[in-house]
N, C-alpha and C positions, 0 to 999 in steps of 0.2 A: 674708650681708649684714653691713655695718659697725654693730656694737653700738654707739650714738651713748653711751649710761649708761653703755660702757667706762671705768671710770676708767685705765687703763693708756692709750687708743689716742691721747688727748693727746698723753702724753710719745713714746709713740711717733713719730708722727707729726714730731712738734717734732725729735726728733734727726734727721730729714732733711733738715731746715731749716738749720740751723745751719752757717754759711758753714765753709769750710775744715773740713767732717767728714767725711770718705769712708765708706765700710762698713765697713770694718777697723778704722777708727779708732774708729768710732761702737760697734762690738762690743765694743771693748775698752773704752770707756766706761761698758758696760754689767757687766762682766764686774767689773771694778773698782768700781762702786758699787754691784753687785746686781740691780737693776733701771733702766728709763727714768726713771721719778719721781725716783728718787735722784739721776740725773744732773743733775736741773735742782733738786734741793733740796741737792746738795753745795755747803760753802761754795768760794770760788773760791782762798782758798789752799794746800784741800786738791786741788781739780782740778789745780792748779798742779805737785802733785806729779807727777803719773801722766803716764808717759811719750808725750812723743807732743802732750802738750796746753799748756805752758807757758801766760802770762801773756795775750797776748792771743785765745788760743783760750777761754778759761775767761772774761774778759770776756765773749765773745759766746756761750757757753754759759751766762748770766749775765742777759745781753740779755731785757730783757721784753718785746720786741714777737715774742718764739718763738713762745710758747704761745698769746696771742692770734692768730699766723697759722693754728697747726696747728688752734685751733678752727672757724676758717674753713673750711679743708681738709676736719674731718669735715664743715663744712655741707655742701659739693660731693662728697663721694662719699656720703652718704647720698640726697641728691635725687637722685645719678644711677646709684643701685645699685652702688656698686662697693667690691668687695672691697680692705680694707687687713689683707695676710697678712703677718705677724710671723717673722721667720726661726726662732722658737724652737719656732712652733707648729706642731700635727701638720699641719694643711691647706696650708702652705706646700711648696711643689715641691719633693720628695725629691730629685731631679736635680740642682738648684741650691743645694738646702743642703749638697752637698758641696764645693762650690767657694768658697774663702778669700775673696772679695770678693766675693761674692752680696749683693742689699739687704737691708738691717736690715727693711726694709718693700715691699712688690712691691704696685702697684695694679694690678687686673686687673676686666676688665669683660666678664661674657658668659658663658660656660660653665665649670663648674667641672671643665677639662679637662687639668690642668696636670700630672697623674702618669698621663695615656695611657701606656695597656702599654709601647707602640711611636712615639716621635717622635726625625722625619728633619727637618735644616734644610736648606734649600737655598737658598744667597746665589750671589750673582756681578754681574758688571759691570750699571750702570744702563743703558748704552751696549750693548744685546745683539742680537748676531744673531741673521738667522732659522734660522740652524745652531745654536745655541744655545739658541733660545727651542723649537726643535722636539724636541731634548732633556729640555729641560724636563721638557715636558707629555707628552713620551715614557715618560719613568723615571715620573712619578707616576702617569701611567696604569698602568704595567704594576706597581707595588707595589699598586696597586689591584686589577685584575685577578686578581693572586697568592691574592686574600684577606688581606693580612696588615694590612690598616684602617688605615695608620701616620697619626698625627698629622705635618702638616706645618708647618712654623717655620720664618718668614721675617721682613723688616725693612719691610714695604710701599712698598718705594722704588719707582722706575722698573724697567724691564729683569727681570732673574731673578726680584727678591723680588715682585714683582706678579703675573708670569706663575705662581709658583709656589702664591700663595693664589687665584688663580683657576680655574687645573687640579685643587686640592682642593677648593675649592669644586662644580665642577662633577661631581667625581667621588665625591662627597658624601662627604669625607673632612672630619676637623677638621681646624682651622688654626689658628695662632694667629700675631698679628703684634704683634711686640716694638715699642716706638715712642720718640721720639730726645726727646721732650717730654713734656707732661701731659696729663690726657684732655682735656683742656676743648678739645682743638682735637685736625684731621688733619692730619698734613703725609706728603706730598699734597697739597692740596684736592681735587685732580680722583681721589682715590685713595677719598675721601668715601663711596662707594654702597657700594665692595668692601668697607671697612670697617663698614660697617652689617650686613654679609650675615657677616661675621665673627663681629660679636658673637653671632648667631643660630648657627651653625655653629662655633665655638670662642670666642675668645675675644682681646681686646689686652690686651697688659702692657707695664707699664710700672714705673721706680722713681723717677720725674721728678713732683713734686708737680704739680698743674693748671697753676698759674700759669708754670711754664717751660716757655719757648717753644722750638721743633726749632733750638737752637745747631749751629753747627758742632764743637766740642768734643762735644758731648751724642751725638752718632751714634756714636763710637769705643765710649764706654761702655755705650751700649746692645747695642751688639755682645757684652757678655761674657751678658745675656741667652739672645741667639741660639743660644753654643756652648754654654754652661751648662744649661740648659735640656732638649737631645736627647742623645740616643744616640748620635747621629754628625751631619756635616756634609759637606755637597756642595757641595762647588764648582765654578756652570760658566757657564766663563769669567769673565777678569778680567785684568787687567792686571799689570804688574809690581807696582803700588800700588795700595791701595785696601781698603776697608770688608771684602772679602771675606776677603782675604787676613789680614787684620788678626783677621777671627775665626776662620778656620783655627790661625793661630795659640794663639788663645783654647783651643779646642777642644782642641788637644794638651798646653796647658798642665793641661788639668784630666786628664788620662786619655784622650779620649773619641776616637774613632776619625772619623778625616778622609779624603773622598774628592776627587780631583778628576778632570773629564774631560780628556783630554787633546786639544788643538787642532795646526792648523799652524804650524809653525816661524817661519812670515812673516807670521802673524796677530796683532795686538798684542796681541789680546783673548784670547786663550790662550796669554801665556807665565807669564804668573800661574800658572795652571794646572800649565801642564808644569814650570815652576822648582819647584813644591808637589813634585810624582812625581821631577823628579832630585834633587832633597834629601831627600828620603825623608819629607817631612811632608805625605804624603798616599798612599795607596793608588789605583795608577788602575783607573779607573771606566767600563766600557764599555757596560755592561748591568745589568739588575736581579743576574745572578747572583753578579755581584762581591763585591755588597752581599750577598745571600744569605750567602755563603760566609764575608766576612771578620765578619759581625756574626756566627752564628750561626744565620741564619735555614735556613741548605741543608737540604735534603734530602741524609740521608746512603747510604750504600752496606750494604745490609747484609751477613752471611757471604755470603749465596747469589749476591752481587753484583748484585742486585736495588735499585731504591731505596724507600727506606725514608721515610713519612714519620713523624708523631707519634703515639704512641702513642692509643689510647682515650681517656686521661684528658689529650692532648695535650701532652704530656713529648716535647720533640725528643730526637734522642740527648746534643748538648750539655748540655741540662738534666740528663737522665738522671745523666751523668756526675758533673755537680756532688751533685746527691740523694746519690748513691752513697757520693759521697765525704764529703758531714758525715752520714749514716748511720752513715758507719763511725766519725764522731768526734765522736759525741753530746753530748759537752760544748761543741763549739761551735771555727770554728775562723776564723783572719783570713783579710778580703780577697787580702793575698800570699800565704798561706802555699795557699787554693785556689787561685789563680791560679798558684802557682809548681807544684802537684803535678798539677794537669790542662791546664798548658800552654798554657792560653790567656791573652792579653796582656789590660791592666788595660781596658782600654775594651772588650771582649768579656765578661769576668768580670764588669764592673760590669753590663752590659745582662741577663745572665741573671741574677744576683741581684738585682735588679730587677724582674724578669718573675715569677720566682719569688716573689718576697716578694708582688706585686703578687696573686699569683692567691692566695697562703695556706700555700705549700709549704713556706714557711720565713720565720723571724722573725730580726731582727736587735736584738742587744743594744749596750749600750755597748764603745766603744772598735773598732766596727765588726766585732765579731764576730757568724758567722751561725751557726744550729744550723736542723734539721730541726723541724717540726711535726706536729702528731698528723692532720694532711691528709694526709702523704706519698703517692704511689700507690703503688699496689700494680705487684708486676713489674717 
């Protein structure tokens, strides 16, 4: 819950506020004056110096109707329970604090769900078929099915992103749904009930203070949410343009591994899709096993050509691999340098160290190096 006696979540706050500040820019803000206070107690012809901020941006960093807004702000997520998570801090989404323009601040409201082992997003056209929409709720039924619990993340719009927190829903999985404005309102309206059954079963996030409304601008950005946030993305169905494609993109940008189903040739609504598969910025996606195999999750072959699932202590063979491999370099070794010696690509690498760190196998230090812990299993 939000420490209202925070003296820090003012200033914090307040740097979201602050017109023409993005997240990178607001980082570096930070980064250069030490902390959020500093930023709004630097004088303005020191602000002036630091790159990025000149004369009239340090005015409005200057501006005193900031801090009186962001006090406001704490009033509304205090009455309304909700979490304002700091990018520096431990509870802030490991997922998204890897990626360069994640929010300085993330509101979230509902279940503290946001480092799930296992989370899948799944976007696509508002405009969706029942060849689509049966998809869907096909793929998340059978990740359920599977046993593998994945957290599902989605944008609560029409089409894909409704069907797809309502399939988790019903298949009592979490969910979480990223949103294009502030809490103080749904867009939707008629999306209103799903999101209340949300809060109870995952959780909405957002980096958009109460008071901003679902802009058209405000959806693009919320999109880095969506990709930032999972292990992978699914895309099914979509158009040449649009929201979805927009976060597959996202998604590759950070590492993280993209899928799309692929539709017919004479279908509008899947050439999004199939253009993702022939430019290579999507892996196609036909079944759960896809997904299996390109994340990590397969079941592998063992000598006796038998398949093989998780060990006892639940150690796939991929994990296995990894263990083995900073076992043998105890002082600790980088994200590339595993990924380049056991072959698996950076958005597969990232999800099992991850997974790993996640259960206790391994800790990670500065500069993104990981080393083995005194949990290891045994065998």
């Amino acid at each position: 819950m939000p420490n209202q006696n925070d003296p820090q979540l003012k200033y914090r706050i307040g740097l979201t506020l602050i017109p023409g500040i993005g997240s990178i820019l607001a980082k570096k803000l930070v980064e250069y004056t030490g902390n959020p206070e500093e930023v709004f107690k630097t004088n303005r012809s020191q602000l002036e110096k630091i790159p990025g901020i000149g004369k009239n941006l340090a005015d409005k960093i200057a501006g005193s109707r900031i801090l009186s807004m962001a006090e406001k702000e704490i009033d509304f997520i205090t009455k309304y329970r909700i979490r304002a998570l700091w990018y520096l801090d431990d509870n802030y989404p490991q997922r998204l604090r890897q990626c360069p323009d994640s929010p300085v601040v993330l509101f979230t409201r509902g279940k503290e769900c946001l480092d799930h082992s296992r989370i899948i997003s799944v976007v696509g056209t508002r405009n969706a078929s029942s060849y689509g929409l049966d998809l869907c709720r096909n793929l998340i039924h059978d990740l359920s099915a599977k046993g593998y619990d994945p957290l599902i993340m989605s944008g609560l719009a029409f089409g894909i992103d409704i069907c797809a927190h309502k399939t988790a829903l019903e298949n009592r999985l979490l969910t979480i749904a990223a949103l294009a404005h502030g809490l103080s309102t749904i867009y939707p309206n008629s999306h209103r009930s799903i999101a209340e059954k949300i809060i109870r079963q995952g959780a909405l996030v957002t980096d958009f203070p109460s008071t901003v409304l679902p802009e058209r601008g405000n959806f693009i950005k919320r999109n880095r949410l969506i990709a930032g946030m999972a292990d992978a993305t699914i895309v099914i169905e979509s158009g040449t343009k649009g929201g979805a494609l927009i976060t597959a993109d996202l998604a590759n940008s950070y590492n993280r591994d993209v899928f799309a189903i692929p539709g017919r040739v004479c279908d509008k609504r899947s050439q999004g899709c199939n253009n993702l598969i022939k430019t290579h910025r999507a892996a196609l996606l036909e079944e759960v096993h896809d997904l299996e195999y390109i994340l990590g999750w397969a079941p592998v072959k063992g000598e006796d050509g038998k398949t093989a699932g998780p060990s006892p202590d639940g150690i796939t063979e991929n994990e296995k691999s990894v263990l083995l491999l900073l076992a043998e370099n105890s002082s600790g070794m980088s994200v590339d340098r595993i990924s380049g010696e056991t072959g698996f690509g950076p958005g597969k690498i990232s999800g099992l160290l991850l997974d790993l760190e996640f259960r206790g196998f391994i800790t990670s230090m500065p500069g993104k190096i990981y080393k083995v812990t005194d949990k290891l299993p045994s065998g």
